[in-house]
Structure formats: structure tokens, C-alpha cells
TILOPA-258983 format. One record per residue (C-alpha): residue in one letter; x, y, z. Coordinates in steps of 0.5 Angstrom, whole numbers, plus 500, padded with zeros to 3 digits. Layout:
AXYZ ...
//
This chain:
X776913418 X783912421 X787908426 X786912432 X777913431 X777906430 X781905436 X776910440 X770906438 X772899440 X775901446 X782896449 X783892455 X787886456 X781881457 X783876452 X776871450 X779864449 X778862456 X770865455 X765859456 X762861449 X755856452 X754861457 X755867454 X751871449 X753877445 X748883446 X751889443 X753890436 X756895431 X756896424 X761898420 X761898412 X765898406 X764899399 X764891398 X763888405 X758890412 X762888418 X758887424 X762887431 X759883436 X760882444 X758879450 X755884457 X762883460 X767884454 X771878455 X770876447 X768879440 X766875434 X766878427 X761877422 X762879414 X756880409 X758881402 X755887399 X756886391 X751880390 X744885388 X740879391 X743874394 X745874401 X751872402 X753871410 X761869413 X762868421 X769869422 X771863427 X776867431 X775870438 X777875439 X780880444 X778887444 X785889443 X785884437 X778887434 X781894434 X787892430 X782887425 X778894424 X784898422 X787893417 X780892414 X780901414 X787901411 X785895405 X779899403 X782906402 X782907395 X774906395 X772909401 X775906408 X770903413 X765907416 X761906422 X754904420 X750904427 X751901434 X745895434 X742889439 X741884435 X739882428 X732881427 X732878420 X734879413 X728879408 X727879400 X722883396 X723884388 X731884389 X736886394 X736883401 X735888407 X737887414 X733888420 X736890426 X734892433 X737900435 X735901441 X731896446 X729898454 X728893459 X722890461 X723885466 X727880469 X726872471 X730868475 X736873473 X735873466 X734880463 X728880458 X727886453 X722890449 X724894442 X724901442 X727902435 X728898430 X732900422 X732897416 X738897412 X740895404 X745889403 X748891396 X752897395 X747902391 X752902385 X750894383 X743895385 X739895379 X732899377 X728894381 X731896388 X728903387 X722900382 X714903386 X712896388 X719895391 X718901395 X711900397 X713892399 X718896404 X713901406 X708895407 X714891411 X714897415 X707898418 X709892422 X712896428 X717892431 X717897437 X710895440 X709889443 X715885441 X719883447 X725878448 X732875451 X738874450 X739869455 X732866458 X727862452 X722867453 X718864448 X717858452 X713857460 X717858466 X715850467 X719848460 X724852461 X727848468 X724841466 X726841458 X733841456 X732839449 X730845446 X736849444 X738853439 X736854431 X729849434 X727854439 X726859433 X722853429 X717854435 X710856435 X711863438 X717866434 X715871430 X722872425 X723864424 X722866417 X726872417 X732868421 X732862417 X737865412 X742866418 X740860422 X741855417 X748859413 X752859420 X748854423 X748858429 X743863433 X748868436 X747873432 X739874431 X734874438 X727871437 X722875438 X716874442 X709878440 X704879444 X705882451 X709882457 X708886463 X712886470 X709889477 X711889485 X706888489 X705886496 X702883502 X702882509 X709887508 X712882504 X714883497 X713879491 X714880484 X708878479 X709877472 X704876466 X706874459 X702873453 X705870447 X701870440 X702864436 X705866429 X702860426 X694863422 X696870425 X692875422 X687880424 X679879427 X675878420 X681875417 X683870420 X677866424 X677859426 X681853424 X685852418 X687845416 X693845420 X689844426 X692851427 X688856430 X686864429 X688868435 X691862439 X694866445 X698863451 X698866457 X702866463 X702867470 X710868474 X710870481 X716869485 X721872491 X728874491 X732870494 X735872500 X739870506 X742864503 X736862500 X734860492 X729865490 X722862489 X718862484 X711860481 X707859475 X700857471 X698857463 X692858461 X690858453 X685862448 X684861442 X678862436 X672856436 X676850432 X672850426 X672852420 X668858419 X669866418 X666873418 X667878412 X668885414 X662889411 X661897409 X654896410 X654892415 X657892422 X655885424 X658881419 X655874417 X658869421 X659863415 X660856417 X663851412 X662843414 X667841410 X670837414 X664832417 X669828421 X672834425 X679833423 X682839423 X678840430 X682832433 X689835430 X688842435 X687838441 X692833439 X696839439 X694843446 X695836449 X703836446 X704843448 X701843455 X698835457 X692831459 X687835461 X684839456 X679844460 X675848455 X671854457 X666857452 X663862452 X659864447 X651865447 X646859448 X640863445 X640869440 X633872436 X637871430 X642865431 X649866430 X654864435 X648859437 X651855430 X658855433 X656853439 X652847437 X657845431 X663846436 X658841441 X658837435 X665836434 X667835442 X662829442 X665827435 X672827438 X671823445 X668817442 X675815440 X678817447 X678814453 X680816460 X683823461 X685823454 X677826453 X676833452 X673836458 X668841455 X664847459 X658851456 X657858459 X654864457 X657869460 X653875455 X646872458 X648872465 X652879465 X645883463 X642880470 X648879475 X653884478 X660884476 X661881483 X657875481 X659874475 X666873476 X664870483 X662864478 X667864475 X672863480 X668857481 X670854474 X678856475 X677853481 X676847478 X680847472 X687849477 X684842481 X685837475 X691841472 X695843479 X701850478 X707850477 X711851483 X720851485 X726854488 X731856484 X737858484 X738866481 X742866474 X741859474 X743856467 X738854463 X741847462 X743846468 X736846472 X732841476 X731833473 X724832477 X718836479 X712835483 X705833481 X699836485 X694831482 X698824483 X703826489 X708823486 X715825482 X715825475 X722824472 X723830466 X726828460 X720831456 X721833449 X715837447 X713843452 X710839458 X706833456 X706827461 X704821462 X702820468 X701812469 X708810467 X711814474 X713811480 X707812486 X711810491 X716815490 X717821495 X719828494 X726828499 X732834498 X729837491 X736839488 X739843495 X742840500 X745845504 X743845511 X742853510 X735850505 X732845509 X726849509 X725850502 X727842500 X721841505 X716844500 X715839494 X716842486 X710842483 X708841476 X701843472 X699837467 X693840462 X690846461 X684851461 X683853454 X677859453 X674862448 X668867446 X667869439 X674875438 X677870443 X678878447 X673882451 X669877454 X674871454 X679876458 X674877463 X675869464 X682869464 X682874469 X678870473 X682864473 X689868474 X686870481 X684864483 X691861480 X694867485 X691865491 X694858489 X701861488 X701866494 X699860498 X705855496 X709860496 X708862504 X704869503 X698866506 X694861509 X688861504 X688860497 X682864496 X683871495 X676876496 X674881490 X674886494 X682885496 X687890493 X691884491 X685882486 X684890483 X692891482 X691885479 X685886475 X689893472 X694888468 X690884465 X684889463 X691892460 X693885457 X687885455 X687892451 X693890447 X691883445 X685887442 X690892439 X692886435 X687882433 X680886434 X684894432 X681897438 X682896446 X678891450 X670892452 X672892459 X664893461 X666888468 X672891470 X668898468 X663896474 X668893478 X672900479 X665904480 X666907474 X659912472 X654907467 X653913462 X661914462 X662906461 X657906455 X659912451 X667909452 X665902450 X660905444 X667909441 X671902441 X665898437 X666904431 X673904432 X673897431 X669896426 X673902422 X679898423 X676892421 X672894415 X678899412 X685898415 X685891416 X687888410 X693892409 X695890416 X694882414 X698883408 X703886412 X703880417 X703876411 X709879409 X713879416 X712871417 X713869410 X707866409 X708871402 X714871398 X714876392 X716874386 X718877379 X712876375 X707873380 X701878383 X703883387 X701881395 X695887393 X692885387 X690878390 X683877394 X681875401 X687873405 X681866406 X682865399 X690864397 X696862399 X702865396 X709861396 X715861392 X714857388 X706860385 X700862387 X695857389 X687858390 X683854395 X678849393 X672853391 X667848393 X668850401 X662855399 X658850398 X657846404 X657853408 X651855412 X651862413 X648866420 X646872416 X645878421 X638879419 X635872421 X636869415 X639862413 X642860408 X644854404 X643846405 X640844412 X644840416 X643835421 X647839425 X641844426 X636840429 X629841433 X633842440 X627841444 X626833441 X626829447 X632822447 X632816451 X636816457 X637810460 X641809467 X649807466 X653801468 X657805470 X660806477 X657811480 X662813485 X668813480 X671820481 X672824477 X679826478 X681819477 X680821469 X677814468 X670818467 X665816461 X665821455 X661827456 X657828449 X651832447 X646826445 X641826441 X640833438 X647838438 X645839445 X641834449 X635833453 X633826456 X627824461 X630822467 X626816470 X625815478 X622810481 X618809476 X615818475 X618820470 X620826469 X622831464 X630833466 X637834462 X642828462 X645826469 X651823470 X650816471 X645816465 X647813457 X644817452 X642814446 X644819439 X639819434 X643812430 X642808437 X649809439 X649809446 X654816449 X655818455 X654823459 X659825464 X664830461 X659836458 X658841463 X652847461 X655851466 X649857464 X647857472 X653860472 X653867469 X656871464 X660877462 X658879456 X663883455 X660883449 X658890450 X658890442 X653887440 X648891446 X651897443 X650896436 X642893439 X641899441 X645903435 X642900429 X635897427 X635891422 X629888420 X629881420 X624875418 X622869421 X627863420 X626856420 X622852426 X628848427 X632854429 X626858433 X627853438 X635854440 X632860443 X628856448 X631850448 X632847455 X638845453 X641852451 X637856457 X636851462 X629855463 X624857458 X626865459 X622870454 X623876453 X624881458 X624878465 X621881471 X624882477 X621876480 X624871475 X632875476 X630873483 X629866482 X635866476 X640867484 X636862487 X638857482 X645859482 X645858490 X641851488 X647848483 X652850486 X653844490 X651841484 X657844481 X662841486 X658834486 X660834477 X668837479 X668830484 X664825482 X662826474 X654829474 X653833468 X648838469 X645842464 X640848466 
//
């Protein structure tokens, strides 16, 4: 390559970057050259105001090698820089162009040269406050060393089926980004944490190529030159209402810590890290205009597998795995470091959903709801005030069979209606393009009135008692006259979060968040001036529009982790689709998701493994293939390390056909036993708001059943608010933040497990009295429903949704506990 077509790819003007503002500039596009000894990586800012080289040495076989030049250059001064290199490197070849590219991913070792992964072709997917976000359309892998100093190993067959492997991880789905805008953060942290910057934004739990990165990062001590990468799902539409335009925005971010697949990863690890931890959130905003700062608006909410430590294995024979619960941690502290993490990374409350069975024929979920309730009452003996755990049971498989879609999410807008009332949203103006370290110092909290001062370090947790009650919000942060209107609404802030599980954390739990994202919607809409009411109706089209986002977020996270889409049965119902057509389409995704689950998913976990560095190969250790189970090893440079084989016994083992095996527990007791109740000390007017409210436990057995005494009749009734429960050691516990929401309804989108009832006949056997009782117990179903019910008894299941459903908003103000 010559002079003058090295000039014609670097193109001159007389903008000169020493005045460039480096901290508000980034480089996003790059061109690779190479030499016999060197690549040169050419990088420049969207403007052209300045251009940086980077060096990478080619003669090491496998060592990485990485020097940034510090000058900044000019465009002219780049092209001379790239002629003299071409002049130097004559007599070996010249310098040669390689490919034009939009960020390095990351650099990667297998046996022995390093590769270097580079985004070669993005598209834009969305824009927030100004800031560009993007998706990956094309990525290349590219060697280090030069082929002439590469040995035998660089071409060996488990090099090659290392690269293969890496490869099936495809970095052009569902993998997003920005240059500009921490699109691994909430939109909340982004304007109210200016601490996080730089290499520490990598260190985060959503930051796919951390490992791939950490190379560069620490080499340069910078982050110019790679982008973070985000895996989950990003989505922007404009919708509107009342002719008025506004932009809505659903991100989910899927946590790189125990990542993997369905059967794979499950539950808890010792971390307190969840499998299928999930982030979602919800961005409506306006653009600004005529002067005024854009609007803008967000909520959280959390999924995530039960954290407990159990597990499924994937079966050739068996389409219904044996769930296999493992108490090997009796003091549920795995569990305590989980919450402990939810409530750094959103604050206090922690609201949990779960969704999972209260009554099966053979008990299987039925085992992680009674454990999981276990651990719940364990925790919130040692917690005071709003730092316990609020905790709602909810069988929305149950429900689903005997309510309409309309019902069922009718209900649950009750429940994210209580959740948004103790968490609050997100709410400020802000200007367009606004850097990120230059935004707002203070936001508004719903739930106390009252300005809380942002030196926050760890996503947005707050202490809420050490604020100045008296504080008025006033001026926000424009004081143009032009702005008056806006400076008279307050910033708001959510503190806490809804976390909501199911068993896969995907089907029915997507119809939850859907739920809750509509009713946050009504509440963004209404603080924003769309309109008056924070409620909108099913039948709006607001609620259809955004019911198609979050059936496809659903989809793609189902992609992810269960390797079908979602079981959409609610949403099928919703659109009027024919049954038949919902049954035949829903039957298809359960094989498919077993064909991937029971054949592909292995070599999918391996490839996640390899990509997150949770394995680094080694000469002369195993190869990733010849290990076991991904639940069995851990595999870093320095060996290979086996798990404690003593978890198997302390497992108890759901099998699909009934049976139980292993040692009984006293977690799985005799529900039906009665325990002593006797009435609280308590003041039975404290609200429950106020976060002082008594411990929510299940008391006696997993979940209680107590006598009730009035006026001296006795009379056989659940756990009350104002009553203390006494467990079976005389402890006394109180019962005011366990909430059985069963009356409510249930989604069964768990279309899996009906389908498969209908598709498969297992014979099963009797299994031990004490677990014949968690299908009948009063505790689990509220009433003692058997069989098949009749119309009659459906009849008097809506009578008892309409009769709690005053109860249910007494429990969300005052602290009463039902269980139905």
C-alpha cells in the first residue's frame, strides 16, 4: 500500500484534537491495519476532532502484548503516521488494511495465540437522553501472532474446536451497547451516581466481556477502545395517546454472574448469585421541545430463580426432570447474601412474587415453596422494620385454569399496584445530550416527600431516616423562567423493588412483569401529563401496544435460558387467538424446549462458560468436553476443583412419579397441624407503610394454620395481622409481612406442565402422609378444592376474589396477613 491509498483511507482536513475534550468524546469508529510485526488499530471520535493509535505486537505466540500511543492526533498527522509506518515495513510486506471496525469486544486465550474480537458492523436500536444505543450485526475473530511464529498448537483439533465453541456464542443477538450512556446501569443511577465510571463500570453484574476485557483495561488503564457489552433485550417503540407522542423503552439486562442455561443453572450458588437473575426496566420519556428539558421516566423490576440450592437434570427419558433440592445450607445463608445483594443494588423494600404451585398430585414446586417459605421466615428474624423481606405467595398456575386472562391480569394489577405504593418511580427533567457526570444532585422520593441528597455508591440504595423531612423540593436544577412549569414538578425516586419468580423465571413470570409494567405505565403516563388517572384498562390500546413488547422480551429470554420462546397462553387469550391454535403452538415450544434442553444445552453452557471465563484452558488439564455436569466443576487457571460430593446427601429428590426420596425433613411436615395463636402486642393501627411493621413468617409448619379466637368462639382461621404465631420451639413470630395471595389468580403460563398431563402417562405411587396434605392443605389452597371443580364451586372461587379484595388493600395499608 502506498502513500496516496493510505492517504485515500484516512482522509485529511485541518481539525487538529488538541483542544478535544477527551472526557466528553468517545472514539466509535476504528480501522485495522497490519503489519508482518505489528496490528495498528486507528481510532476516531463521531466528529473527527481527534485520533489515537493503539499497537499490538504480533511476534509474541501467546502473549498479548498492547501499547497506546498517547499522542492525539490530527487527521492529517494520522495519514503521515500510516505512510511512514508503510515505508518502515517495505521489505516484509508493507502495512495492509485489515477491516474497518466499531470496538473491540475483548482478546481471548485458548491453548495458545490470542484472538482479537471486534464489533464489524452495529445498527442503532434506540437513543436515551441523546445518547446513541446500539445492537451487533457482525462480529470477526481475528489471530494476534503472525502465522509465521505460530506453532503446531494454534492449528491443533481442540484449538479449532475451542474457537468453534467460542463462536456459537453469537454476538450478533441480543447483545446491545453504547458508547456514551452506562446502558449497563437504570436510567435512575445514570443521573444520580457519578462514581461509577470507567474500568469499574466493566466490574459490573451486567457486563458481559468483563473477562474478555480485563487484558486491555488493565494493560492501558483505560476503556477507550472496547465497549461493554449488555446481553438480554432492548426494545424501543413510539406510541401515543390523546395525539401526543411519547417514546417507551423496555431493557432487560441478564446478569453474568451463574449464567447459563434451564437445567444447568438453577437456583443459588454460594455467592448468593442467582441462575436467570434478570433486570428489567421500564423508559418512557418525551422530547424535548420549545425550550423545555425532555421528560423522562423509569421503574425496575427484578426476576430471578428461587435462591435455594436446588437443581434439575435434564433426562432423555424424562420430559419432566426431578427437581432436587439440596439443604445443605440449614442457616439460609446463600439465600441472606441474595437479598442482601437486591437491596444494595435497588434499596429497601424487597417485594417478592412468587409464583410458583401451592398444591400438586406429585410435590414439586410444592418442596421449593415450603423451603423457599422457610428461608423467608428464617431471614426476618434478624431484620427489623423495612429491612424485611416482604414476601407474597401466589399460584398463578391454579388460578388461570378457572379465571380469564382478563381476571387473572386484573389481579395482578392489584399486586403491582402495591408494589409501585411502597417503591414509588423514577421521575425527572433532563436536559438532552446532558453528560453523564454533570446530572442532577438530588431526586424526590414518593414514599417520604422529602428530597434525598445523591451521593449514592452502589445503584440506588437509601437510607431513608437520615434525610431532612422538612426539605421542600424548589427549583429542581433549571431556573430559566422558560421551565417554570417543570421546576414545579418534584424528581422522584424509587427505593426497593418487585423481584418475581416461577419456577424457569420465564412464562408465567412474564405475564407478571407485564402486569406490573402496565400499571408503572399508568403511573409514568400520569406524572409525566398524559393524563389524569394512573390506571389504564386492558382493553386500551396502550396496554395491547404494550403487551406485544413484553410477549417479545419474553420470547427472547426464554430464548436464552429455556431455548424456545415463551409460553404465551394469557396473551394468546388476550388477542382472541383460537384455543386449538394456542394449544397446538404451545405444545410445539414445550418439545422444542426439551430438544434443546436435553441435547444442545450442554455445549451452550460450555460456550457461555468459555465466553465469561468461568473456564480457561489449559495445557495438559481437561479439556472444557471431557468434564462433567457444568453443577459439578469449577475450572480456573490454576486446576480443576470438584464440588463437595456431600451435597447428595442432604438432597431431597421430587421425583416426577411421586416418590421422595432421601432423609425427611422437618421442612416437610404435616401441614394441616394446627398452631397456637394468640393476639399481638402490637399496635394494630400501625401502617404498614411506615416500615415498622412485624415480621411476616410462616409459623409452626412451612406455611401456618392457627386458630383465631373471638370473643371467646373459636374459630378455625389463618394467621391474622395482629396475632403472634408460635413455632413448633415456642418461638413467638409474627405474622404481618407473609401475604398468601392465592385468591388472586394465577397464569399458568405454565402451558408445560398441562400439556405434558395431557401428552404423557406416568404411573405414580402413594407418597408419604405427610406430603399428601400439601394438596389440601388450608394454608397452601385456602379451601379444601378437590378434583375436578364444578361450576358452582368456580362460582363461589369469584365470590371469594371479590370478598378479599378489601382485605387485600387493608393487608397493603394496615399489615393484615391473609392466607386463603
Amino acid at each position: 500500500m502506498d502513500s496516496n491509498s493510505t492517504k485515500e483511507k484516512v482522509q485529511t482536513n485541518d481539525a487538529v484534537a488538541d483542544g478535544a475534550d477527551l472526557k466528553s468524546c468517545y472514539m466509535q469508529k476504528f480501522r485495522l491495519y497490519e503489519t508482518r510485526s505489528k496490528f495498528y488499530m486507528i481510532g476516531r471520535d463521531k466528529h473527527r476532532t481527534f485520533w489515537r493509535v493503539l499497537k499490538i505486537d504480533r511476534l509474541e505466540p501467546s502473549e498479548l502484548n498492547i501499547v497506546e500511543d498517547s499522542t492525539i492526533y490530527s487527521e492529517i498527522e494520522c495519514c503521515d503516521l500510516l505512510r511512514r509506518v508503510h515505508e518502515g515495513n517495505k521489505s516484509t510486506g508493507g502495512l495492509k488494511f485489515v477491516t474497518t471496525c466499531y470496538g473491540i469486544i475483548g482478546f481471548i486465550k485458548f491453548l495458545e495465540p490470542y484472538y482479537m474480537l471486534l464489533i464489524t458492523k452495529r445498527r442503532k436500536i434506540g437513543t436515551i437522553c441523546g445518547h446513541n444505543i446500539y445492537a451487533i450485526t457482525k462480529s470477526e475473530m481475528v489471530p494476534i501472532p503472525h502465522s509465521t511464529v505460530r506453532s503446531k498448537m494454534a492449528y491443533s483439533k481442540d484449538e479449532n474446536r475451542y474457537k468453534k465453541l467460542l463462536c456459537s456464542v453469537d454476538l450478533a443477538k441480543d447483545f446491545f451497547f453504547s458508547y456514551s450512556y452506562n446502558v449497563m446501569f437504570s436510567l435512575q443511577r445514570n443521573l444520580s451516581d457519578h462514581n461509577t465510571t470507567g474500568q469499574s463500570v466493566y466490574e459490573t453484574l451486567f457486563v458481559w466481556n468483563e473477562f474478555l476485557t480485563r487484558g486491555i483495561r488493565n494493560n492501558l488503564q483505560n476503556t477507550s477502545w472496547t465497549v461493554a457489552l449488555v446481553h438480554g433485550f432492548f426494545k424501543q417503540v413510539k406510541l401515543s395517546i390523546s395525539d401526543s407522542e411519547f417514546n417507551l423503552t423496555i431493557i432487560a439486562r441478564r446478569s453474568r454472574h451463574y449464567a447459563g442455561t434451564r437445567y444447568l443453572k438453577r437456583g443459588v450458588n454460594e455467592k448468593g448469585r442467582v441462575a436467570n437473575d434478570v433486570e428489567t426496566e421500564q423508559i418512557v420519556f418525551t422530547e424535548a421541545r420549545d425550550g423545555h428539558p425532555m421528560q423522562i421516566s423509569s421503574v425496575v423490576q427484578n426476576r430471578g430463580s428461587i435462591p435455594l440450592f436446588w437443581s434439575q437434570e435434564a433426562s432423555r427419558l424424562n420430559i419432566k426432570p426431578d427437581i432436587i433440592l439440596s439443604r445443605k445450607d440449614s442457616t439460609f445463608e446463600a439465600t441472606r447474601l441474595h437479598f442482601d445483594n437486591l437491596v444494595k443494588r435497588y434499596g429497601k423494600p424487597i417485594i417478592i412474587l412468587n409464583l410458583i404451585k401451592t398444591r400438586e398430585k406429585r410435590p414439586r414446586e410444592t418442596i421449593l415453596r415450603a423451603e423457599f417459605a422457610n428461608a423467608v421466615r428464617y431471614i426476618n428474624k434478624s431484620l427489623r422494620g423495612e429491612d424485611r423481606l416482604r414476601f407474597l405467595h401466589w399460584d398463578l398456575h391454579r388460578h388461570s385454569r378457572c379465571s380469564k386472562a382478563t381476571n387473572v391480569l386484573g389481579q395482578l394489577a392489584k399486586v403491582a399496584a402495591y408494589a409501585l405504593k411502597l417503591t414509588g418511580i423514577f421521575y425527572s427533567p433532563v436536559t438532552p445530550n446532558i453528560r453523564l457526570d454533570g446530572l442532577s444532585q438530588y431526586s424526590y422520593s414518593e414514599n417520604n416527600n422529602v428530597i434525598i441528597d445523591h451521593s449514592i455508591t452502589e445503584e440506588a440504595s437509601i437510607n431513608k431516616n437520615d434525610v431532612d423531612t422538612e426539605t421542600e423540593v424548589s427549583n429542581c436544577y433549571y431556573r430559566d423562567d422558560e421551565n417554570k412549569d417543570y421546576n414545579d414538578k418534584p424528581l422522584m425516586l424509587q427505593s426497593g423493588v418487585l423481584r418475581t419468580n416461577c419456577i424457569d423465571c420465564l412464562d408465567r413470570t412474564n405475564v407478571a412483569q407485564y402486569a406490573y409494567g402496565l400499571a408503572a405505565l399508568g403511573r409514568q403516563l400520569q406524572v409525566l401529563g398524559f393524563t389524569e388517572s394512573p390506571n389504564i384498562d386492558l382493553d386500551n390500546p396502550l396496554a395491547e401496544e404494550l403487551m406485544e413488547v413484553y410477549e417479545s422480551m419474553g420470547d427472547t429470554l426464554a430464548f436464552q435460558y429455556g431455548g424456545s420462546a415463551a409460553h404465551n397462553k394469557i396473551f394468546s387469550e388476550r388477542r382472541g387467538q383460537w384455543k386449538a391454535a394456542t394449544q397446538s403452538q404451545e405444545f410445539i415450544r414445550t418439545l422444542q424446549r426439551y430438544y434443546n434442553n436435553t441435547y444442545l444445552d450442554g455445549d451452550k453452557q460450555k460456550a457461555i462458560n468459555l465466553f465469561l471465563g468461568h473456564f480457561q484452558p489449559q495445557q495438559g488439564k481437561p479439556a472444557l468436553w471431557e468434564l462433567d455436569s457444568d453443577q459439578y466443576y469449577a475450572v480456573k487457571r490454576h486446576g480443576l476443583y470438584l464440588t463437595d460430593g456431600s451435597v447428595r446427601s442432604t438432597i431431597t429428590r421430587s421425583l416426577s412419579d411421586g416418590n421422595i426420596l432421601g432423609e425427611s425433613d422437618a421442612s416437610i411436615r404435616n401441614l394441616n397441624d394446627d398452631t397456637d395463636c394468640q393476639k399481638s402486642s402490637e399496635n394494630p393501627d400501625k401502617r404498614f407503610l411506615s416500615g415498622s411493621t412485624p415480621d411476616i413468617f410462616t409459623c409452626g409448619s412451612d406455611i401456618c394454620h392457627c386458630r383465631q379466637i373471638h370473643g371467646g368462639m373459636v374459630k378455625g382461621k389463618h394467621c391474622e395481622s395482629g396475632h403472634i404465631c408460635y413455632d413448633e420451639h415456642g418461638d413467638a413470630c409474627d405474622c404481618s409481612n407473609f401475604l398468601d395471595v392465592d385468591w388472586l389468580s394465577s397464569s399458568g403460563n405454565s402451558c408445560e406442565e398441562e400439556l405434558l398431563e395431557r401428552s404423557t402417562s406416568i404411573s405414580s405411587e402413594n407418597i408419604a402422609n405427610e406430603l399428601v396434605t400439601t394438596e389440601t392443605s388450608a394454608s397452601e389452597s385456602g379451601s379444601s378444592l378437590k378434583g375436578r371443580q364444578s361450576g358452582e364451586e368456580l362460582k363461589e372461587v369469584n365470590k371469594e376474589d371479590r370478598k378479599y379484595s378489601e382485605r387485600f388493600e387493608r393487608w397493603v395499608n394496615e399489615g393484615d396477613m391473609h392466607f386463603v
